[in-house]
C-alpha positions as CSV (number, residue, x, y, z in Angstrom):
1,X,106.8,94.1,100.2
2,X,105.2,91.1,101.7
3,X,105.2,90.9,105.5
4,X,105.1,88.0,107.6
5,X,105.0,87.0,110.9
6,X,108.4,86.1,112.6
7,X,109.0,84.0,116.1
8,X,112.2,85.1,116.9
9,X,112.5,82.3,119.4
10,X,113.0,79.5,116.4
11,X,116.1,81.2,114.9
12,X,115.1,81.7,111.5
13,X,114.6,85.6,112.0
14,X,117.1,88.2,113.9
15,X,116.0,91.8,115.2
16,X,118.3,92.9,112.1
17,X,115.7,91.4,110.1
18,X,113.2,93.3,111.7
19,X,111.5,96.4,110.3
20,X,111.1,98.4,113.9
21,X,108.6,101.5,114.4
22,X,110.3,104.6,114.6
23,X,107.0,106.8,116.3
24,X,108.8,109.9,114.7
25,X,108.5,108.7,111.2
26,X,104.7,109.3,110.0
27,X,105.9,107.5,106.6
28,X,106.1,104.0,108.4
29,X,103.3,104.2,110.7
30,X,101.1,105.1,107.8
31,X,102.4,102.1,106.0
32,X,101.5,99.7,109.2
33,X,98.1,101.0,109.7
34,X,97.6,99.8,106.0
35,X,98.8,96.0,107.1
36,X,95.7,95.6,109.2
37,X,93.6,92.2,107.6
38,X,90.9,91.0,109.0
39,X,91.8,88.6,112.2
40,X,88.6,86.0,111.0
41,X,90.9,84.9,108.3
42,X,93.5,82.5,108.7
43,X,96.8,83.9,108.3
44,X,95.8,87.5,108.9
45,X,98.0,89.8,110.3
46,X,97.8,91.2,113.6
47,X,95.9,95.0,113.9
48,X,99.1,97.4,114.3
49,X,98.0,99.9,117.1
50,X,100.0,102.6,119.2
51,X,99.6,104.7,122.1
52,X,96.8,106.6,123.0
């Protein structure tokens, strides 16, 4: 799995597309907190972060 950022805007990607958070499932929010690069780089992804 290789994620990458989408602009919904341009077309090329629909919210079918989309993986969404589901805050009930542990499995997938363990699997974004692992997506996290660091934002100096060019191309990182952006720091997935919920409710506190």
């Amino acid at each position: 799995m290789t994620p990458v950022i989408v602009d919904l805007a341009d077309g090329s990607a629909s919210m079918g597309d989309l993986w969404v958070h589901d805050q009930h499932d542990s499995f997938k929010a363990s699997i974004l907190v692992r997506l996290f690069e660091d934002p100096r780089h060019e191309g990182a992804m952006p720091r997935p972060f919920g409710l506190f």
